[in-house]
N, CA, C and O atoms as a Tripos MOL2 file, in Angstrom:
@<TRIPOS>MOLECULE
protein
  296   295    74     0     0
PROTEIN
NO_CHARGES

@<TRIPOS>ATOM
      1 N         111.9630   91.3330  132.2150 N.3       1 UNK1
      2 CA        113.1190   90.8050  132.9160 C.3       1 UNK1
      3 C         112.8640   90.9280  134.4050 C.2       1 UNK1
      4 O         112.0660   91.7190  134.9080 O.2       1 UNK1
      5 N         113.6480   90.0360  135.0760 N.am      2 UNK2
      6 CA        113.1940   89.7160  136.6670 C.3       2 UNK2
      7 C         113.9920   88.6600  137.3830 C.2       2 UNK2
      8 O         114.1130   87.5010  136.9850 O.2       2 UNK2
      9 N         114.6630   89.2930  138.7530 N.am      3 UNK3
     10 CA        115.3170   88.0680  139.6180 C.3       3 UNK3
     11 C         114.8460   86.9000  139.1650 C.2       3 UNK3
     12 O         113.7120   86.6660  138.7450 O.2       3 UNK3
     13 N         115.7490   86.1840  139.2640 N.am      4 UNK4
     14 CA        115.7120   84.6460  139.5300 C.3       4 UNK4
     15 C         116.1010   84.4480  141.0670 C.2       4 UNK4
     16 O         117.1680   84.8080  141.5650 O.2       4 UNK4
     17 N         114.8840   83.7140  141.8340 N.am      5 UNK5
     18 CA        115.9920   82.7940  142.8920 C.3       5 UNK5
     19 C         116.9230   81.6190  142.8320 C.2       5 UNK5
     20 O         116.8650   80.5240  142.2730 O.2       5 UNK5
     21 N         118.0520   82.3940  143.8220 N.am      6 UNK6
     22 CA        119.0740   81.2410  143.3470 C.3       6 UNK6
     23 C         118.5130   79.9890  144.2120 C.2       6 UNK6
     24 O         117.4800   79.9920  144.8820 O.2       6 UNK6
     25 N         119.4380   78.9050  144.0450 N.am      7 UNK7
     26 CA        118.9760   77.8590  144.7450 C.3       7 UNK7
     27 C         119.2880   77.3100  146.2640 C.2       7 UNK7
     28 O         118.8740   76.1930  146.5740 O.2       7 UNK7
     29 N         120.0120   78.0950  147.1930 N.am      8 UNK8
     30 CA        120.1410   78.3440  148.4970 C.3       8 UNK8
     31 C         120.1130   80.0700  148.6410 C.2       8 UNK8
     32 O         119.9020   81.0330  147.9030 O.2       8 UNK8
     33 N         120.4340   79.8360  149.9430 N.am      9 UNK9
     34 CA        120.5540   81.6100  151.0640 C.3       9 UNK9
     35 C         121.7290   81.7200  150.8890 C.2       9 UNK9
     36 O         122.1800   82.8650  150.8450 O.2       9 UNK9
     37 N         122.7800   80.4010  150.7020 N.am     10 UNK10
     38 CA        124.3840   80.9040  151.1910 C.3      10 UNK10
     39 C         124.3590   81.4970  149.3690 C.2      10 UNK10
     40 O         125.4690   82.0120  149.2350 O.2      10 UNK10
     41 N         123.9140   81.5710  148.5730 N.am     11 UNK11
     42 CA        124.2040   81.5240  147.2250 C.3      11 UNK11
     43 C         123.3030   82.9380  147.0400 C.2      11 UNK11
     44 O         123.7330   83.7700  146.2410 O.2      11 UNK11
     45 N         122.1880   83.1840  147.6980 N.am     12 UNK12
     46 CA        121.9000   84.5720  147.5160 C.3      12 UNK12
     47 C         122.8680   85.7500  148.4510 C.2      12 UNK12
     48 O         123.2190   86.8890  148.1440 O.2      12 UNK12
     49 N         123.1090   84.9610  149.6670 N.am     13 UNK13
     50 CA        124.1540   86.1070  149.9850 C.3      13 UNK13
     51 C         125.6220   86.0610  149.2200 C.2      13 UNK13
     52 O         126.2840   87.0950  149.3130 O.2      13 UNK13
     53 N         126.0960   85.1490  148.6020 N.am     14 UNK14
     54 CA        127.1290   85.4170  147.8910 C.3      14 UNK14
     55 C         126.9540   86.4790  146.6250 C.2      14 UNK14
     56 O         127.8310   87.1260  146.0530 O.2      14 UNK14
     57 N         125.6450   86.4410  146.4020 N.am     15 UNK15
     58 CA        125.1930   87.3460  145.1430 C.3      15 UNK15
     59 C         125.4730   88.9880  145.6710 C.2      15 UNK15
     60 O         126.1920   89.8330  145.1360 O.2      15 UNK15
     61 N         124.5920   89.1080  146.9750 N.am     16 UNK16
     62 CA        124.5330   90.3020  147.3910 C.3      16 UNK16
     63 C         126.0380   90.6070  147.6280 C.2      16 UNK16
     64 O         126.3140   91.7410  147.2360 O.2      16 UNK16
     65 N         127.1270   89.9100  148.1710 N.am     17 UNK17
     66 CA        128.8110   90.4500  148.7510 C.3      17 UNK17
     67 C         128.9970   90.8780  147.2100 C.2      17 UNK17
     68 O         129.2520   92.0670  147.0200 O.2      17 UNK17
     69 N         128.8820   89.9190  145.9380 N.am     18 UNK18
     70 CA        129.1780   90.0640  144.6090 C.3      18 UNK18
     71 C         128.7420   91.3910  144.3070 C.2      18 UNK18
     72 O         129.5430   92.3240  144.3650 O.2      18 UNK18
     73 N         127.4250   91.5790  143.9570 N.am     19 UNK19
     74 CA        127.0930   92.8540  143.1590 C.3      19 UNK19
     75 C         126.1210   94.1240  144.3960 C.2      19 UNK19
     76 O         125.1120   94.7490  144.0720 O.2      19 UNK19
     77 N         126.6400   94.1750  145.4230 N.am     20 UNK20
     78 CA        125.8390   95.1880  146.1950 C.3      20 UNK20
     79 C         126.7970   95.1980  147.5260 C.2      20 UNK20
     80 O         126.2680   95.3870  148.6210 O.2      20 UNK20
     81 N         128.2660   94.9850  147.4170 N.am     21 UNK21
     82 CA        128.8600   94.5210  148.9340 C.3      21 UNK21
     83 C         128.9770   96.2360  149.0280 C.2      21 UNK21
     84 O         128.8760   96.5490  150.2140 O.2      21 UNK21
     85 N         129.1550   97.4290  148.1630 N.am     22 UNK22
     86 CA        129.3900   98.6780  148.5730 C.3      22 UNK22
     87 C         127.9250   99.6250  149.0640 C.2      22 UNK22
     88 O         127.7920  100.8090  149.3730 O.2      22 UNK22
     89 N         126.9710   98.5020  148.9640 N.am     23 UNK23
     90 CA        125.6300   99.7160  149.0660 C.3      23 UNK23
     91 C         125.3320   99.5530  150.7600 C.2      23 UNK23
     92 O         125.8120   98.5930  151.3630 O.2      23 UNK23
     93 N         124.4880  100.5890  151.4670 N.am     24 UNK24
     94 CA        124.1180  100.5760  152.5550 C.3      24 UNK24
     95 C         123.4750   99.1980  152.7830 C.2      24 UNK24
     96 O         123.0170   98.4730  151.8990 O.2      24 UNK24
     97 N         123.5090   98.9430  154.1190 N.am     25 UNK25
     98 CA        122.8580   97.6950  154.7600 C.3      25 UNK25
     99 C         121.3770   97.7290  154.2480 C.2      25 UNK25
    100 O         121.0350   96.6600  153.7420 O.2      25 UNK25
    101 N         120.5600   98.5610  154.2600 N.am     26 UNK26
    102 CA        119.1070   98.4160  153.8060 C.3      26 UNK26
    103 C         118.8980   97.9410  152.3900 C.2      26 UNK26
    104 O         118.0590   97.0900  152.0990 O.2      26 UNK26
    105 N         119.8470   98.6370  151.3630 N.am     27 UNK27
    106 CA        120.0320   98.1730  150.1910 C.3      27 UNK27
    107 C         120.4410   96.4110  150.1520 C.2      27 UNK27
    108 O         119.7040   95.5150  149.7400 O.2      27 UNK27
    109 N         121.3830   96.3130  150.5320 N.am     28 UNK28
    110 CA        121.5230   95.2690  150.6160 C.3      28 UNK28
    111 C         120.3790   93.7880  151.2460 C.2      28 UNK28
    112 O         119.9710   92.8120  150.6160 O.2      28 UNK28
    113 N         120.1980   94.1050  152.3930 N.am     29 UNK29
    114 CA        119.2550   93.3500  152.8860 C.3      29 UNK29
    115 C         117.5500   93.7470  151.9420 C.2      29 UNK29
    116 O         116.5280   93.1270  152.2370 O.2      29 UNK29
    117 N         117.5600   94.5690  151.1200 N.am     30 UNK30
    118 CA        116.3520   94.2610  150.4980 C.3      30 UNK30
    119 C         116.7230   93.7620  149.0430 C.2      30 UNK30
    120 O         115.8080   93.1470  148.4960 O.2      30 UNK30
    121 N         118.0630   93.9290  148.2000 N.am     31 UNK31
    122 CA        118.2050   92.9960  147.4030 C.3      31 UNK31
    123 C         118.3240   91.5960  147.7920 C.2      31 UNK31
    124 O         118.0850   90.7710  146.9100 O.2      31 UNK31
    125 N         118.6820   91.1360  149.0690 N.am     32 UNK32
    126 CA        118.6570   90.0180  149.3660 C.3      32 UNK32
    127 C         117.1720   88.8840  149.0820 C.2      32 UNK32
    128 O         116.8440   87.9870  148.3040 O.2      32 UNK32
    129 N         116.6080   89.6260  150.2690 N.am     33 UNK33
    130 CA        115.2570   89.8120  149.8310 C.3      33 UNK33
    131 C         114.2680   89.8820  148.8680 C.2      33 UNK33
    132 O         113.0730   89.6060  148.9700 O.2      33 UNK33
    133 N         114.8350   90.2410  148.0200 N.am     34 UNK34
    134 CA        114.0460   90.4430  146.5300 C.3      34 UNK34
    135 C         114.5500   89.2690  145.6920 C.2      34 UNK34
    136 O         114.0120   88.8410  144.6700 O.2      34 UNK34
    137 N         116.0200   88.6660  146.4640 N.am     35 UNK35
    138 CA        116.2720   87.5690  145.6660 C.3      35 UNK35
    139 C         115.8070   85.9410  145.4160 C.2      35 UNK35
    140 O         115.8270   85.1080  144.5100 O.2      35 UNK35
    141 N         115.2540   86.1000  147.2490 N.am     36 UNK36
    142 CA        115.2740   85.1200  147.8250 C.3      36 UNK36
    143 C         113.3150   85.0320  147.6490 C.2      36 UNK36
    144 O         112.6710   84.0110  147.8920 O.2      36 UNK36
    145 N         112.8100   86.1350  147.2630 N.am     37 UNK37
    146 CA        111.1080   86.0630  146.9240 C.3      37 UNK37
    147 C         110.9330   85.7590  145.2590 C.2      37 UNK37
    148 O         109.8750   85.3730  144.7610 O.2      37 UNK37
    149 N         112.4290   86.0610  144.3530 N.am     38 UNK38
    150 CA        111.7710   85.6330  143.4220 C.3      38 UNK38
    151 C         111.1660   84.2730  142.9720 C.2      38 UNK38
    152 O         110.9120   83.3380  143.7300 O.2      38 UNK38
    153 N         110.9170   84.3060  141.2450 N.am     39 UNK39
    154 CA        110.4280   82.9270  141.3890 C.3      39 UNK39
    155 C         111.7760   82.3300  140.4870 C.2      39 UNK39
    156 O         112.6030   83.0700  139.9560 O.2      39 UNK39
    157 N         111.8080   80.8230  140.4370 N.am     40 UNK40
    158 CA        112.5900   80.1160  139.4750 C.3      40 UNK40
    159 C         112.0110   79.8940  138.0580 C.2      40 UNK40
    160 O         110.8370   80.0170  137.7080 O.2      40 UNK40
    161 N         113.0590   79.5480  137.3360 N.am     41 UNK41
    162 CA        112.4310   79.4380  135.9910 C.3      41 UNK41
    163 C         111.4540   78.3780  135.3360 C.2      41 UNK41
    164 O         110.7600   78.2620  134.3260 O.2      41 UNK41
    165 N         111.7760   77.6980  136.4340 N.am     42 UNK42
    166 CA        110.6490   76.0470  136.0160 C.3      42 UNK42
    167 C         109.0420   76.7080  136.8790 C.2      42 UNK42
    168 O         107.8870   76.4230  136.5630 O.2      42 UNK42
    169 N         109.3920   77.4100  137.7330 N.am     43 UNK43
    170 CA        107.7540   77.9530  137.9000 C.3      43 UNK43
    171 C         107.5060   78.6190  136.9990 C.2      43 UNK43
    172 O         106.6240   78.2020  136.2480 O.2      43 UNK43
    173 N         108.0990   79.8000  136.7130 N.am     44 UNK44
    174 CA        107.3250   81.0740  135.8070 C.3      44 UNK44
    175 C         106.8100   80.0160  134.4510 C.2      44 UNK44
    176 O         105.7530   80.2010  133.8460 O.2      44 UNK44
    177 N         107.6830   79.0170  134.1690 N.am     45 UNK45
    178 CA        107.2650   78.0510  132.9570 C.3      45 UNK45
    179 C         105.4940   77.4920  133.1320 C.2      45 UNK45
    180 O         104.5780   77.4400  132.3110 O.2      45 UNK45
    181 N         105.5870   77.0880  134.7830 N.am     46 UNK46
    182 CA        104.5790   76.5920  134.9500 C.3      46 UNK46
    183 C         103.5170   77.6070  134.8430 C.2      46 UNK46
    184 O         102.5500   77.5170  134.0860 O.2      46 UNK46
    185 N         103.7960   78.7180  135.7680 N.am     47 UNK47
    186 CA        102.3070   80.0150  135.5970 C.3      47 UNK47
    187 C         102.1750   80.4660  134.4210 C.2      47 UNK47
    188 O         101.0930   81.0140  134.2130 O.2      47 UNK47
    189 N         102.9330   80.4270  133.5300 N.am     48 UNK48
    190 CA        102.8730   80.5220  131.7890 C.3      48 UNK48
    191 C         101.9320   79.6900  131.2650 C.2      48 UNK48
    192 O         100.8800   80.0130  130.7150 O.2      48 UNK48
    193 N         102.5330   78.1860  131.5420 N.am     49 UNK49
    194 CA        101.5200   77.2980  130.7760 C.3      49 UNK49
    195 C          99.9620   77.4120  131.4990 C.2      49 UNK49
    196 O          99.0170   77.0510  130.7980 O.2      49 UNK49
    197 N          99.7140   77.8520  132.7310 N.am     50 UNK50
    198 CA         98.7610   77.8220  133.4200 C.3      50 UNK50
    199 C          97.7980   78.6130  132.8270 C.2      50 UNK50
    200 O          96.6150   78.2800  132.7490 O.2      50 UNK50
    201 N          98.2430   79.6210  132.4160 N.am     51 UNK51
    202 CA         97.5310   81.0830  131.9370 C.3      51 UNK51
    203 C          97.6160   81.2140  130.5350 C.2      51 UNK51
    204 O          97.6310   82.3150  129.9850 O.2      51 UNK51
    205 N          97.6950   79.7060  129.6890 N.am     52 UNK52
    206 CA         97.8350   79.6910  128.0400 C.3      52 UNK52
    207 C          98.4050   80.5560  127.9150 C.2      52 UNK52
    208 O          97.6470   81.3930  127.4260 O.2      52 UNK52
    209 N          99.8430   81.1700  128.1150 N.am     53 UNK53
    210 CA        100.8470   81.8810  127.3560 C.3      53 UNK53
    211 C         102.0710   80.8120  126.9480 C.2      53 UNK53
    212 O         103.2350   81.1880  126.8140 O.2      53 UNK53
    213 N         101.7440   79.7570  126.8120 N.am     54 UNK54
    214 CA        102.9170   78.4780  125.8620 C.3      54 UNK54
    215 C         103.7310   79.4130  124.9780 C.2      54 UNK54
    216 O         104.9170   79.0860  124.9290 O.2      54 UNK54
    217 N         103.3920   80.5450  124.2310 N.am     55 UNK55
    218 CA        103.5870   81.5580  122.7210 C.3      55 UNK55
    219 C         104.9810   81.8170  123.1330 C.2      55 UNK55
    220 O         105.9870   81.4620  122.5180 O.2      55 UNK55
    221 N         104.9190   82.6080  124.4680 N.am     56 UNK56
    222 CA        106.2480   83.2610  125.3310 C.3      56 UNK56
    223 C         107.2910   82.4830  125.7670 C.2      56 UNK56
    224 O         107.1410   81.4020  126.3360 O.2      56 UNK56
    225 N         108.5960   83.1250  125.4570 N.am     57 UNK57
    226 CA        109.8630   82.5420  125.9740 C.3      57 UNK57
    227 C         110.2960   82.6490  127.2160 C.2      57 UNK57
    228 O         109.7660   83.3800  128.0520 O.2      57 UNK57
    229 N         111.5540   81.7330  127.4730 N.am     58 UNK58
    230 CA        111.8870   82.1980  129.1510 C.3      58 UNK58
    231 C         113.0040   82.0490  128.5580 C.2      58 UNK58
    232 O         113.1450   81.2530  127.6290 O.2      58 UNK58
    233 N         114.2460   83.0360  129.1630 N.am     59 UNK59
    234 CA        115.3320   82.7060  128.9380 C.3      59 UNK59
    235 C         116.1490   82.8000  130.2740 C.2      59 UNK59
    236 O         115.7650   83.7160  131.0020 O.2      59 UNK59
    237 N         117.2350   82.0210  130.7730 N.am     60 UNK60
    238 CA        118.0980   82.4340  131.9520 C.3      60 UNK60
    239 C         119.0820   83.5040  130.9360 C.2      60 UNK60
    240 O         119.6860   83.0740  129.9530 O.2      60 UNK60
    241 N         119.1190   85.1110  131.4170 N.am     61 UNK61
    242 CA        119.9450   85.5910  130.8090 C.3      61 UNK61
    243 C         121.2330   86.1610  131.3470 C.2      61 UNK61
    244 O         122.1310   86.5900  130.6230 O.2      61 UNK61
    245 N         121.2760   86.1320  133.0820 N.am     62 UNK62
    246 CA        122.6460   86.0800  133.7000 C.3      62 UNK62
    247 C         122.1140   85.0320  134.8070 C.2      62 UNK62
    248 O         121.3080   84.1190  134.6300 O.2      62 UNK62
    249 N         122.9180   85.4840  136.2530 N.am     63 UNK63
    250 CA        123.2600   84.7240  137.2010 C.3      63 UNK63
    251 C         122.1110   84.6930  138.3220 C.2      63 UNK63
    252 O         121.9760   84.0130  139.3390 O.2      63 UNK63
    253 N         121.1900   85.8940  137.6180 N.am     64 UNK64
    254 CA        120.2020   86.4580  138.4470 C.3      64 UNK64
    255 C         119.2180   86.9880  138.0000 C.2      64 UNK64
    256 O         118.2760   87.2530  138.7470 O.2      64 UNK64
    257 N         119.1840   87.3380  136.3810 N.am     65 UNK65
    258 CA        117.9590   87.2320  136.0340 C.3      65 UNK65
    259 C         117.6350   86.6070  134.9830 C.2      65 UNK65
    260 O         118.4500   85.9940  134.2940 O.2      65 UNK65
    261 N         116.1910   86.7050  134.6970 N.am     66 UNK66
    262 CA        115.6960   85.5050  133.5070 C.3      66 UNK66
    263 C         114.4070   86.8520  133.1060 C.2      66 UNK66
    264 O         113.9110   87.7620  133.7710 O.2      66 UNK66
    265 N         114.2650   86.4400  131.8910 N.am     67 UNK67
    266 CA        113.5020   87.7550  131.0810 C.3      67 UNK67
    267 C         112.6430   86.9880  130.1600 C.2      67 UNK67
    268 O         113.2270   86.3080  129.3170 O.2      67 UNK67
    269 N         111.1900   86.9820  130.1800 N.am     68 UNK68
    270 CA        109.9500   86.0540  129.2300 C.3      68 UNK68
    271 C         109.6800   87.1430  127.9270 C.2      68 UNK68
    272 O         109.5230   88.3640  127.9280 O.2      68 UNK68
    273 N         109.6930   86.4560  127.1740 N.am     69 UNK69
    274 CA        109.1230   87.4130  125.9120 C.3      69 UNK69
    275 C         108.9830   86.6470  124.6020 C.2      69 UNK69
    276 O         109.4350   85.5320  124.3430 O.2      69 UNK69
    277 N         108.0750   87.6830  123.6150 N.am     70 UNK70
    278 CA        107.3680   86.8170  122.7270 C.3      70 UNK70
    279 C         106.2020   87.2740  122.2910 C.2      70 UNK70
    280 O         105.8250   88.3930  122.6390 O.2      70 UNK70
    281 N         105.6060   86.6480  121.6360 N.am     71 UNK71
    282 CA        104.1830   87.2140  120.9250 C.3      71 UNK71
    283 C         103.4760   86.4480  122.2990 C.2      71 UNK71
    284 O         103.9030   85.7060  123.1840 O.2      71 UNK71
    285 N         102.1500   87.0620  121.9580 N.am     72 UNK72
    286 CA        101.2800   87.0260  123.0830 C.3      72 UNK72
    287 C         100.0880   86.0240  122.1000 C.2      72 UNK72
    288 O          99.7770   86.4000  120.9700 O.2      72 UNK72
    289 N          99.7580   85.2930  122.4480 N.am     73 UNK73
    290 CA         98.6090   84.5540  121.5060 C.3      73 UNK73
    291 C          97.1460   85.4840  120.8420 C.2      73 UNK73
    292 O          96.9890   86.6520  121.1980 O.2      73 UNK73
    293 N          96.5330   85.0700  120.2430 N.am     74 UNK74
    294 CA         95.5740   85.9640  119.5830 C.3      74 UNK74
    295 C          94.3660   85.2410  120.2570 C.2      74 UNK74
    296 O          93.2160   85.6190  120.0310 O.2      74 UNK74
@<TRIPOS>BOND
     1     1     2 1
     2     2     3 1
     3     3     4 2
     4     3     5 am
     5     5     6 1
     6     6     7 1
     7     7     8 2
     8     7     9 am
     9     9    10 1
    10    10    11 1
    11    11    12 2
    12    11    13 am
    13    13    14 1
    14    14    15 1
    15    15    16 2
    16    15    17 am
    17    17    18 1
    18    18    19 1
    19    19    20 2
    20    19    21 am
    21    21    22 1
    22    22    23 1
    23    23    24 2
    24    23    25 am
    25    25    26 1
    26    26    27 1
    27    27    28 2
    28    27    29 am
    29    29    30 1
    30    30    31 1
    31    31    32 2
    32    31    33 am
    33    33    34 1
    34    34    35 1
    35    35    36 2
    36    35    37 am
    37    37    38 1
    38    38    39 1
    39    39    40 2
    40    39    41 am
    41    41    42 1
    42    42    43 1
    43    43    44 2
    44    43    45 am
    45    45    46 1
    46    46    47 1
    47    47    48 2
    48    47    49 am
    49    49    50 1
    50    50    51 1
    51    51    52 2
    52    51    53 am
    53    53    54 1
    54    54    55 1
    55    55    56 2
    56    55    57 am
    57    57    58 1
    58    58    59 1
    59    59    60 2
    60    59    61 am
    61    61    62 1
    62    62    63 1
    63    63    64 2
    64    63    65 am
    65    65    66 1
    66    66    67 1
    67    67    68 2
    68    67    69 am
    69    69    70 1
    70    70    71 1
    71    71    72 2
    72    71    73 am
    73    73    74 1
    74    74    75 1
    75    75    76 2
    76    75    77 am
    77    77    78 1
    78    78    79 1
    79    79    80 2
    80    79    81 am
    81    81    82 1
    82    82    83 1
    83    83    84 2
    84    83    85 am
    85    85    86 1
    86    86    87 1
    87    87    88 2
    88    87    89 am
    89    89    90 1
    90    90    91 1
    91    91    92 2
    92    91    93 am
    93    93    94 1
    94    94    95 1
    95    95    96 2
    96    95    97 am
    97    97    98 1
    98    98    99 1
    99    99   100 2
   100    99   101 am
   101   101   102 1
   102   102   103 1
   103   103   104 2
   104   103   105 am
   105   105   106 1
   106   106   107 1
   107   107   108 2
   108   107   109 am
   109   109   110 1
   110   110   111 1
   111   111   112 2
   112   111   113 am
   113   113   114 1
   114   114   115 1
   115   115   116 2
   116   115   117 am
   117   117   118 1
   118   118   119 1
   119   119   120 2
   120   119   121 am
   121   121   122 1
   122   122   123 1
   123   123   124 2
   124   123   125 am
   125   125   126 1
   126   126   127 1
   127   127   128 2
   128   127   129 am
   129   129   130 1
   130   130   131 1
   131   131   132 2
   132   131   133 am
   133   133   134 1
   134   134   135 1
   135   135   136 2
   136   135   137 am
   137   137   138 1
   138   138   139 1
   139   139   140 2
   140   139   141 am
   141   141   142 1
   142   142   143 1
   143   143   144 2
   144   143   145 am
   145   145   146 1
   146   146   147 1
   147   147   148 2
   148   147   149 am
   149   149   150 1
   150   150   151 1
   151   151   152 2
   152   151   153 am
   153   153   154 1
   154   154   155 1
   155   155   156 2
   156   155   157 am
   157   157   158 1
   158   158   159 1
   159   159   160 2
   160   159   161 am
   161   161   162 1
   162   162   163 1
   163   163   164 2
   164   163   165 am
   165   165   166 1
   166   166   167 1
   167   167   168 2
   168   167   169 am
   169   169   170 1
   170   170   171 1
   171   171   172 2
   172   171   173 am
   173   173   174 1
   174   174   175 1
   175   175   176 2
   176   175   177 am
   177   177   178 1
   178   178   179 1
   179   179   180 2
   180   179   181 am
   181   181   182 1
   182   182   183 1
   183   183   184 2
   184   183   185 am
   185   185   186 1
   186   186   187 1
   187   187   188 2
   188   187   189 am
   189   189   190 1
   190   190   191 1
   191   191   192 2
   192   191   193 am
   193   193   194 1
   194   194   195 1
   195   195   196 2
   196   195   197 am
   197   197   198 1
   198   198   199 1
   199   199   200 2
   200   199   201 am
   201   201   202 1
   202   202   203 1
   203   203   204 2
   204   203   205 am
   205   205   206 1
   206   206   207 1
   207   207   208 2
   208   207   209 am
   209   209   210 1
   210   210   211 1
   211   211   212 2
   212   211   213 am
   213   213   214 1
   214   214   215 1
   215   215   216 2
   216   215   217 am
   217   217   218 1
   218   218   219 1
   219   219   220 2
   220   219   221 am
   221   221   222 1
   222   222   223 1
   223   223   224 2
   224   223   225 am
   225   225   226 1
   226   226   227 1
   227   227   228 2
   228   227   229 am
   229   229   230 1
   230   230   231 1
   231   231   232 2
   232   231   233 am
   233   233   234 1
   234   234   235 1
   235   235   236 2
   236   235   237 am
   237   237   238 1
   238   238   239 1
   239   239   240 2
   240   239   241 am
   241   241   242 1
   242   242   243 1
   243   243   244 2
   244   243   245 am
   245   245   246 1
   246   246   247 1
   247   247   248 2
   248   247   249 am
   249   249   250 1
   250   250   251 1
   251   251   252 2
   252   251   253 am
   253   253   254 1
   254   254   255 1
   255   255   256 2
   256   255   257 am
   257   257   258 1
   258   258   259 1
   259   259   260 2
   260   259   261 am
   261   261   262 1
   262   262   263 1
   263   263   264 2
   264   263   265 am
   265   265   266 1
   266   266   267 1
   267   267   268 2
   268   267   269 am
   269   269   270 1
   270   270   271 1
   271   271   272 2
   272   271   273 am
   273   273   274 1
   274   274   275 1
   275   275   276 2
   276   275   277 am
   277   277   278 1
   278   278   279 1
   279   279   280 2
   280   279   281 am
   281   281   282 1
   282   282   283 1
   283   283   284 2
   284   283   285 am
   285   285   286 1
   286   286   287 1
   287   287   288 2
   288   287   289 am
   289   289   290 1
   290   290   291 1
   291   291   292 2
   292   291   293 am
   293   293   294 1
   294   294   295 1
   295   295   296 2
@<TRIPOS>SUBSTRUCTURE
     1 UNK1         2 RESIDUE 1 A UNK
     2 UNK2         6 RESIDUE 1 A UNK
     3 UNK3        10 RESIDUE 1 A UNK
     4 UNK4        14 RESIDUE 1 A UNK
     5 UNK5        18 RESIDUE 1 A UNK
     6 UNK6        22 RESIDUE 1 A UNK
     7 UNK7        26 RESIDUE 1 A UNK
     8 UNK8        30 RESIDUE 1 A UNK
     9 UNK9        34 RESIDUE 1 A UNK
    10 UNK10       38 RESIDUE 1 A UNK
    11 UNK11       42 RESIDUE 1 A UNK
    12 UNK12       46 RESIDUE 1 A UNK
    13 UNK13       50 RESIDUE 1 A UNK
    14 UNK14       54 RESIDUE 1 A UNK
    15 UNK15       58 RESIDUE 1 A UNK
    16 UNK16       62 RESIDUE 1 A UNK
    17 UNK17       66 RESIDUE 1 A UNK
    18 UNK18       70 RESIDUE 1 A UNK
    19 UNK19       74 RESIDUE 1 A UNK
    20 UNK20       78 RESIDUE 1 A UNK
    21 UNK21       82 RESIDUE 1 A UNK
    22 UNK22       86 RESIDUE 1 A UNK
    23 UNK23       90 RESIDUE 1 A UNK
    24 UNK24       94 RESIDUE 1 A UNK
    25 UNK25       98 RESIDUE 1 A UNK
    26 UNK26      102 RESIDUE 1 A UNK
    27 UNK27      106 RESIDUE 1 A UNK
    28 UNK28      110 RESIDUE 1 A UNK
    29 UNK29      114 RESIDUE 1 A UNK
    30 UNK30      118 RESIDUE 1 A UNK
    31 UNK31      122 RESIDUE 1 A UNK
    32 UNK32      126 RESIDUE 1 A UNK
    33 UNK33      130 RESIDUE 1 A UNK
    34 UNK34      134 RESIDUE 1 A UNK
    35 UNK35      138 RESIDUE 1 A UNK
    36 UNK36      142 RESIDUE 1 A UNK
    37 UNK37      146 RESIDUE 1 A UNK
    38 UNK38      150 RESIDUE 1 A UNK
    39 UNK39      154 RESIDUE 1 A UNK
    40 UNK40      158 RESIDUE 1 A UNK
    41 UNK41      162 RESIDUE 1 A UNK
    42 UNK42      166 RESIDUE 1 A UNK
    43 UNK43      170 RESIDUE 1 A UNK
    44 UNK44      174 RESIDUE 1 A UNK
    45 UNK45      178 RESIDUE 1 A UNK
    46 UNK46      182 RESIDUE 1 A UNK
    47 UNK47      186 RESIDUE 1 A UNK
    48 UNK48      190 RESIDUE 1 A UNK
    49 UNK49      194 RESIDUE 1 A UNK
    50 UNK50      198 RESIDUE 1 A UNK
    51 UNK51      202 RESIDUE 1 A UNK
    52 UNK52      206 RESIDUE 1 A UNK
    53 UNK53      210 RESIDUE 1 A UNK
    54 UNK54      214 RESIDUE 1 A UNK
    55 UNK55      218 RESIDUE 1 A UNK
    56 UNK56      222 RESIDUE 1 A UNK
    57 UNK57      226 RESIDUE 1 A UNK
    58 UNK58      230 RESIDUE 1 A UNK
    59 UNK59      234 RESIDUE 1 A UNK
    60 UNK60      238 RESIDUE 1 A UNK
    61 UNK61      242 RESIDUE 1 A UNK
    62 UNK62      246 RESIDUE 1 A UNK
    63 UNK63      250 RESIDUE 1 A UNK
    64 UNK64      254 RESIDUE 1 A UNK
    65 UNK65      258 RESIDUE 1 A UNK
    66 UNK66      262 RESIDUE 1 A UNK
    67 UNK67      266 RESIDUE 1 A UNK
    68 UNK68      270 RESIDUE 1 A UNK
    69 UNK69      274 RESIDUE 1 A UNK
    70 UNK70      278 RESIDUE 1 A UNK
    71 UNK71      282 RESIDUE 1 A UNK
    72 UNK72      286 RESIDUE 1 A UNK
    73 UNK73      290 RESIDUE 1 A UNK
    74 UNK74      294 RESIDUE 1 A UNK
């Protein structure tokens, strides 16, 4: 499991006021950060198929993260 980036800045900082508006400024500005470096789900699809792991799933499983899993090919 692993951030998803959302699809603007105004939409990752709405994330951070949402689930981190009580943590210190550093906290915050590095979840920001961590949001805005992840990858989207149509890439990780792509570095999947890149690296013959087709086997593995992607799922969006909230608002912010997405989690791959699955058998691993033989």
């Amino acid at each position: 499991m692993d951030l998803m980036r959302p699809s603007s800045l105004e939409q990752a900082q709405k994330m951070v006021q949402r689930y981190a508006d009580a943590e210190p400024e550093a906290l915050k500005r590095d979840f920001h950060n961590s949001l805005c470096a992840a990858y989207r789900p149509e890439e990780v699809r792509e570095q999947l198929a890149q690296c013959g792991l087709e086997t593995l799933q992607l799922e969006v499983v909230s608002d912010r993260h997405l989690i791959v899993w699955g058998p691993l090919p033989n």
